[in-house]
C-alpha positions in Angstrom: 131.9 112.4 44.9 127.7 112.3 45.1 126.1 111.8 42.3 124.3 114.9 42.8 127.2 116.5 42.9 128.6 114.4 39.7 125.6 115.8 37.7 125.8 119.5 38.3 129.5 119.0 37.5 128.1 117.3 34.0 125.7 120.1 33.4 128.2 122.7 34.0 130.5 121.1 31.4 128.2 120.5 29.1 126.6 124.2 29.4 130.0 125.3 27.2 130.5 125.7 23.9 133.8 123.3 24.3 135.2 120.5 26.4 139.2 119.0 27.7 139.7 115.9 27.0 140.0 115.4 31.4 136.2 116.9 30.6 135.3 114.5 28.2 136.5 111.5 30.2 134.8 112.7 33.2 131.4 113.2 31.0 131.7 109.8 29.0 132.8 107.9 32.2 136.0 106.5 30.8 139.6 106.5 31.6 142.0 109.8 30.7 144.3 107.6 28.4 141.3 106.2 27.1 139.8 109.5 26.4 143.4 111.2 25.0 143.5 108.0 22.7 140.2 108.2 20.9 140.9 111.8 19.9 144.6 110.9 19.3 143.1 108.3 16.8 140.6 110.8 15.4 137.4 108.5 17.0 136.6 111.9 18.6 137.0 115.0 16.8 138.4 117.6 17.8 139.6 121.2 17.7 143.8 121.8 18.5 145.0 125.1 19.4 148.6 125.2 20.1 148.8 122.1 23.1 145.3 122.8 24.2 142.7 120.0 22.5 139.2 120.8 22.6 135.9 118.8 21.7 133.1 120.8 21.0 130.0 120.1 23.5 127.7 119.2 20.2 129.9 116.5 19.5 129.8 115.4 23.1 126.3 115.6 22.9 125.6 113.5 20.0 127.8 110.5 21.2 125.9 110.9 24.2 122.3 110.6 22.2 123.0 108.3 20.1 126.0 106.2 22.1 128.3 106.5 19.1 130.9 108.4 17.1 129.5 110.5 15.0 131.1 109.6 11.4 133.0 112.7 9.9 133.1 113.3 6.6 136.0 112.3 4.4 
């Protein structure tokens, strides 16, 4: 894949309100079972409906600002 092509898929996924976990991995640059483990473990939240997980793009965002997991609230 180009990275031209790599970026307009970035931009696309992270013009929507939510994100997979395959989108996340492809976004952060890490493996799937990497990615399905940090939200399994609660490093990333997210949102579960039924099997579907979703991440929403602000969280995305932020880790990608600040390179770290934003810290939830207990």
């Amino acid at each position: 894949m180009s990275n031209l092509h790599h970026a307009d898929q970035i931009g696309q996924i992270l013009g929507k309100p939510t994100v997979t976990v395959e989108e996340l991995h492809l976004v952060l640059g890490i493996g799937l079972r990497q990615a399905y483990e940090a939200v399994n473990r609660g490093d990333i939240p997210s949102i579960r409906l039924g099997k579907r997980i979703l991440i929403s793009t602000r969280v995305l965002q932020d880790i990608l600002a600040t390179g770290s997991i934003p810290v939830q609230a207990a």
